[in-house]
C-alpha positions as a Markdown table, in Angstrom:
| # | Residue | x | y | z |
|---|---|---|---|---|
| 1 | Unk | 0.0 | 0.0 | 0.0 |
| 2 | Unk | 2.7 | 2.7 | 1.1 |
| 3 | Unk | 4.2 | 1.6 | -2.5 |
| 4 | Unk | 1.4 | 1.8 | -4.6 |
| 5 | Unk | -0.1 | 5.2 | -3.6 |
| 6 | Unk | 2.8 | 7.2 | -5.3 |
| 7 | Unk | 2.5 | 5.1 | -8.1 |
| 8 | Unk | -0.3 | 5.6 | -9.1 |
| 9 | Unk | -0.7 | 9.4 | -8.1 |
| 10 | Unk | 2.0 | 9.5 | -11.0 |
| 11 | Unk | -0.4 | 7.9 | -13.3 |
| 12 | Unk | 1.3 | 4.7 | -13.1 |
| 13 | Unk | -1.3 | 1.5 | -13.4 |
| 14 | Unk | -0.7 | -0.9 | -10.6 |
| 15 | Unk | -2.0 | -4.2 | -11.0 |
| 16 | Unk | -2.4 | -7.5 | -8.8 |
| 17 | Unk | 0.7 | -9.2 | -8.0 |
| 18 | Unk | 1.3 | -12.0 | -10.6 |
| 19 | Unk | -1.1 | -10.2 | -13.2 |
| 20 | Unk | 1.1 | -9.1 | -16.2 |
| 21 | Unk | -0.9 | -9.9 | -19.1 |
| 22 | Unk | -2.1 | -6.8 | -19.8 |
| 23 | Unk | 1.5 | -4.8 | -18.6 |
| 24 | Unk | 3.4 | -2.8 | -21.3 |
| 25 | Unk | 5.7 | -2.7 | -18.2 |
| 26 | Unk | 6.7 | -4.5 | -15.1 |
| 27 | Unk | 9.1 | -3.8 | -12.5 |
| 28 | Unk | 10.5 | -6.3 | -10.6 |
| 29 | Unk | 11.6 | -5.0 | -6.8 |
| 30 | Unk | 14.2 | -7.3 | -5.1 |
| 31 | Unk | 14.4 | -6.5 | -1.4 |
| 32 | Unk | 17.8 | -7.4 | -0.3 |
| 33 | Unk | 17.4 | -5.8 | 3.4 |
| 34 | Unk | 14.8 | -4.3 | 5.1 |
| 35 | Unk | 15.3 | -4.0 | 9.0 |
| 36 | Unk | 16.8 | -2.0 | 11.8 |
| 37 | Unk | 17.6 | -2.2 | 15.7 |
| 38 | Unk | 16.0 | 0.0 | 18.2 |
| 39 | Unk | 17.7 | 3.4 | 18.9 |
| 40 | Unk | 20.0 | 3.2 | 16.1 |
| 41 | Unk | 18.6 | 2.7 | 12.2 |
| 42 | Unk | 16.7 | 0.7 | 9.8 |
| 43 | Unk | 17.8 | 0.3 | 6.4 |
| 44 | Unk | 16.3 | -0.6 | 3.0 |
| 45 | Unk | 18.5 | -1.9 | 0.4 |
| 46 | Unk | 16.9 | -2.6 | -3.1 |
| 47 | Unk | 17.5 | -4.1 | -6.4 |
| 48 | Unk | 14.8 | -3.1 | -9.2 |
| 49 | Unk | 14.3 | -4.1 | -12.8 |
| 50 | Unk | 12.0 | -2.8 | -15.4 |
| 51 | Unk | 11.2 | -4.9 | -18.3 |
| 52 | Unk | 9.2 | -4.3 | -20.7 |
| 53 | Unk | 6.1 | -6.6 | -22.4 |
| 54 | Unk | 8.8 | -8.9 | -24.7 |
| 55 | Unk | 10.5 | -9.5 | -21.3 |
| 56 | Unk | 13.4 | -6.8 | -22.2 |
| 57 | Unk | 15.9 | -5.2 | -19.6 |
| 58 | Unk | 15.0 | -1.4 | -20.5 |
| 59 | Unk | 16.3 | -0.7 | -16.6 |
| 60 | Unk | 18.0 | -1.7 | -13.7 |
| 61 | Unk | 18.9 | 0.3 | -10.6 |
| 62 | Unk | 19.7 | -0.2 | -6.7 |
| 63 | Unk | 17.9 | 2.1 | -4.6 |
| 64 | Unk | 19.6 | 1.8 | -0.9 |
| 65 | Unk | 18.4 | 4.5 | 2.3 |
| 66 | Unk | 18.6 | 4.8 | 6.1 |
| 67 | Unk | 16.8 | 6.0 | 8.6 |
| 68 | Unk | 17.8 | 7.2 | 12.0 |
| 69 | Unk | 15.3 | 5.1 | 14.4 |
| 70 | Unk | 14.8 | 7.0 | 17.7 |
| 71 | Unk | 13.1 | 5.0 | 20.1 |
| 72 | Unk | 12.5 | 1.5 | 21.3 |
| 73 | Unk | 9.3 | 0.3 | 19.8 |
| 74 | Unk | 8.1 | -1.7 | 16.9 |
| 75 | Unk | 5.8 | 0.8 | 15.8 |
| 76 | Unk | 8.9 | 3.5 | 15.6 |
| 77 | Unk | 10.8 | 1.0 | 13.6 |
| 78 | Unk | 8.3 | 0.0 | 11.2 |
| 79 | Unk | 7.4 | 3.8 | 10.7 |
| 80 | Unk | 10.5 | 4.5 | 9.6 |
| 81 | Unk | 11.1 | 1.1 | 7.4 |
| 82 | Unk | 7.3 | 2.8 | 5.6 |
| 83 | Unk | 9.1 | 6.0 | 5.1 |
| 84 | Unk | 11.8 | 4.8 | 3.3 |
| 85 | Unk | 9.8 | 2.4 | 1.3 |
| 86 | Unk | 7.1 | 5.3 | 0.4 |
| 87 | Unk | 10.8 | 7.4 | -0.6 |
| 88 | Unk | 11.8 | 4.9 | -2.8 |
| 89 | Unk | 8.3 | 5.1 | -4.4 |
| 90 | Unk | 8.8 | 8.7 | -5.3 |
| 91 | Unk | 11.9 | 8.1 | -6.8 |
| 92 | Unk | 10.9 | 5.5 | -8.7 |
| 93 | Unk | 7.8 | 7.9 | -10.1 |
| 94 | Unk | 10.4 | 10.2 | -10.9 |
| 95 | Unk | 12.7 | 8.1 | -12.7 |
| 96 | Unk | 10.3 | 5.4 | -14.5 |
| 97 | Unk | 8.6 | 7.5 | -17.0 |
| 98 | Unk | 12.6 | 8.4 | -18.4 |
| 99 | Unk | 12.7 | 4.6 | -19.2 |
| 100 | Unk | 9.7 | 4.4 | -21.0 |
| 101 | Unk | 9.4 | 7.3 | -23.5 |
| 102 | Unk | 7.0 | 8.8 | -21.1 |
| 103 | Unk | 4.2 | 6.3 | -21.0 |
| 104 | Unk | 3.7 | 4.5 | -17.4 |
């Protein structure tokens, strides 16, 4: 959800997981880490594809952020581990349409 609300404020389509029929595009998102430690950080590291409908590389890209995590709670970890997911979003929205001639 955090993911798919910049995406598709950016006039990118998102459809169900595992549905690419009807994709001109599909990005692939590897999560390599996700996590963090209580009073210290959380980090998201991320490999990403975007292929096209014949299955074509037109992309690749690692996306990797931290977070400072200020407190001692799962809900203050997991807050910041959704703001860095909802950053990468954004910068994917920015940088996707520059891979596809425009169209999302």
């Amino acid at each position: 959800e955090v993911l798919t609300r910049p995406m598709l404020a950016s006039g990118v389509n998102v459809l169900p997981a595992g549905d690419e029929s009807t994709a001109d595009y599909v990005l692939y998102l590897d999560v390599q880490r996700l996590d963090g430690n209580f009073d210290q950080k959380a980090v998201l590291d991320v490999r990403w594809t975007l292929r096209d409908k014949y299955n074509d590389v037109l992309a690749r890209g690692i996306y990797v952020d931290e977070e400072n995590v200020s407190g001692k709670t799962y809900d203050i970890l997991t807050a910041a581990e959704s703001r860095m997911v909802q950053r990468m979003a954004e910068h994917l929205t920015r940088r996707l349409p520059g891979f596809t001639g425009g169209r999302q």
